[in-house]
N, C-alpha and C positions, 0 to 999 in steps of 0.2 A: 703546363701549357703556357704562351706569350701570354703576359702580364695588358700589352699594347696590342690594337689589333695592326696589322698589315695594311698596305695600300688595295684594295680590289679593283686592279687600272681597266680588268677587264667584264666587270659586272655587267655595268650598264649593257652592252652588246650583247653580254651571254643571255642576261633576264631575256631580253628582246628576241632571241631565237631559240627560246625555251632550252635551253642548256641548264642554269642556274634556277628556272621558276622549280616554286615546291608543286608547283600540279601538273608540269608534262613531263616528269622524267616516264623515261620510254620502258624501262628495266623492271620497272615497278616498286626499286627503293629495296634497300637493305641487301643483304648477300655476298656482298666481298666487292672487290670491285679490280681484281686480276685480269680479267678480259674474258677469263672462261665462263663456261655453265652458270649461271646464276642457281644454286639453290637454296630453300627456306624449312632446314631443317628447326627453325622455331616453328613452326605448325601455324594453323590458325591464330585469327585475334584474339588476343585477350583485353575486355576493355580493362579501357581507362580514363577517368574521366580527363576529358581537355585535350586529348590526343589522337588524334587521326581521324574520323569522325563519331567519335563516343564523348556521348550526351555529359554537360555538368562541368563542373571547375575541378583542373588539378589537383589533388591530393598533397596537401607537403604542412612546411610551416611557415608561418606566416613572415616576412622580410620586417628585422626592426631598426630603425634608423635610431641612431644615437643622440641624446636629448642635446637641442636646440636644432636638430636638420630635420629639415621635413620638404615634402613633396611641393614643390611654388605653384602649381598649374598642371594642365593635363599632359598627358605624355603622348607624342604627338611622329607620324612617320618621317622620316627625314627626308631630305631634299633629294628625287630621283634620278639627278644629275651626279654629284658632290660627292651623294652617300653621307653627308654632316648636318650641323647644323646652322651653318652659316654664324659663328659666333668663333672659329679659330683653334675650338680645343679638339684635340685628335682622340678618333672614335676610339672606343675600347670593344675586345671582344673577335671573334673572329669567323662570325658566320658571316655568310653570304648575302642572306635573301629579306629577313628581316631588321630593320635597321628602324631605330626606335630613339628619339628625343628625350633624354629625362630633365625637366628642369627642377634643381634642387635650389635650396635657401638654408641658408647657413647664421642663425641666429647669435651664436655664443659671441663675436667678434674676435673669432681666432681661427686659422685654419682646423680643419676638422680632415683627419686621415680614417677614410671610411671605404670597407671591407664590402664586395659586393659577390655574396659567394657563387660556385658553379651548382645549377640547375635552378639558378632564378627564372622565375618563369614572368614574360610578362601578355598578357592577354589584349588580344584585336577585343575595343568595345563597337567598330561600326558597325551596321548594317552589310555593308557588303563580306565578302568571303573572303576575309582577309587571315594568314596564319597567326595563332600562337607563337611565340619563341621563347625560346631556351638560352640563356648565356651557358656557356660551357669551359670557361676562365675565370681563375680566380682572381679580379680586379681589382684594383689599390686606385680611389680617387685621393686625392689632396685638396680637398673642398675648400674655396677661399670662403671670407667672414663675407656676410651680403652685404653689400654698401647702396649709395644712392651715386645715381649719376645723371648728365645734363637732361634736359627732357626734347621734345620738340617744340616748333615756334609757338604751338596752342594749348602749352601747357598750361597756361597760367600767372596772375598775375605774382607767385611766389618762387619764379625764378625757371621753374619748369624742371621738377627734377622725379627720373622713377627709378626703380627701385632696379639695381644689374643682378637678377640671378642668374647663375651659373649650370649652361644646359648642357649633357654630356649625351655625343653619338653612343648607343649602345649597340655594335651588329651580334646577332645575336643567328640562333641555325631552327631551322623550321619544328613545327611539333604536328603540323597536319597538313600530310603530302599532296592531298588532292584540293589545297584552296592557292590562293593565290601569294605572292610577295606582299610583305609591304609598300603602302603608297604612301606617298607624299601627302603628309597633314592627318590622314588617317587616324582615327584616338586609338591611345594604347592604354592599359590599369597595370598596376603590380601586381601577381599573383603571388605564390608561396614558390620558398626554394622546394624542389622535388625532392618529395621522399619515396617516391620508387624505387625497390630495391632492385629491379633492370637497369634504370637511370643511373643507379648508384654506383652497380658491377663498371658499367662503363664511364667514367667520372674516376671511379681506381684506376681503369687499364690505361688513362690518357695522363696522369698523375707523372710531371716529369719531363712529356712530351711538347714538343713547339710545334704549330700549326705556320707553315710556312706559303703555304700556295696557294692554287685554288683545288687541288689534283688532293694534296692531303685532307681540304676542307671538304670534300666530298666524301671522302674518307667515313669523315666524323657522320655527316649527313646521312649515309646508306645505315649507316651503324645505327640513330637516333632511328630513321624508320622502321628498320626490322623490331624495334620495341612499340613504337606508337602504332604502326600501322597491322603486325605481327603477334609473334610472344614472345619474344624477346632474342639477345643477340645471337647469332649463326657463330659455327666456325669458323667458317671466312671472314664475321666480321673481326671475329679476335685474332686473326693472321693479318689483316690488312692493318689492324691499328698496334698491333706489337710490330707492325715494321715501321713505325711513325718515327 
């Protein structure tokens, strides 16, 4: 899959007439996405925890940052206009509907080239009903060294200087169809990479491929649902994503 994500020129409008939200698709998620018959030869749900509405935190392994990076501050929804973070660095990742701020600090004083793998999960901490996400790219940051930079006029009598961590858009694709997108400011935690082994069949079958649209990201979309919300992937969705 793209390393970078894509431009999404046309999110903002689709969220807005429930095209893109993870809780009005009309199909009811998963099944192929040809235009024909929707069917859900995975059966029934199988829980899982964190995924569609089944109780508890994802299953996986825990995400390890490489010694001197660590997490700067909370992780936060990105701006509902932009889809970024207003700081210039281009989103990674290439979901739709969840779009997520990580602000990282870079201790060592050397860039840090860090590995951010597919089925990172990162988890809504608000109160409201906000989705889970899933990255589903394998993502290459090049983490600058954290520096200090100018402050504002009331910083203080030592020149006024704070500290530039380095915040990266992450879009990322839903894990629970019936809540809503991310919002703007919204907190977000790191969960673990997915070790679901539904998660994982499909994480192979996209091995290779580039997510170019929004017609293919829907693609991946139908496909993640028939596992969270289902028992895991249909035939159609393994024809729809072998034609990716």
């Amino acid at each position: 899959m793209a390393h970078a994500a894509w431009k999404w020129v046309v999110v903002a409008a689709a969220v807005g007439a429930g095209v893109l939200a993870c809780s009005d698709d009309d199909d009811g998620g998963g099944g192929g996405t040809d235009g024909g018959p929707i069917t859900f030869d995975a059966g029934v749900n199988k829980q899982r925890p964190g995924f569609g509405e089944d109780p508890g935190a994802p299953v996986g392994t825990a995400f390890a940052f490489p010694p001197g990076v660590e997490i700067a501050g909370e992780l936060y929804g990105a701006n509902d206009s932009t889809k970024d973070c207003g700081n210039g660095v281009a989103p990674v990742g290439t979901g739709p509907a969840v779009l997520v701020c990580v602000p990282l600090r870079n201790n060592t004083g050397a860039p840090v080239l860090m590995t951010f793998e597919p089925g990172l999960v990162m988890m809504n901490t608000a109160p409201s009903r906000i989705q889970n996400g899933m990255l589903m790219d394998r993502v290459l940051i090049n983490l600058p060294p954290t520096g200090i930079g100018p402050g504002g006029i009331d910083a203080g009598t030592d020149g006024g200087t704070e500290e530039e961590v380095y915040v990266v858009p992450f879009h990322l694709y839903c894990l629970n169809q019936e809540r809503a997108p991310s919002e703007q400011d919204g907190t977000f935690a790191f969960g673990p990479v997915s070790t679901d082994p539904d998660i994982q069949e499909l994480l192979r079958l996209l091995r290779g491929k580039t997510i170019d649209n929004e017609d293919e990201a829907n693609v991946v979309q139908d496909a993640i649902y028939s596992i969270t919300e289902y028992n895991g992937l249909t035939d159609d969705d393994r024809k729809a994503l072998a034609g990716l």
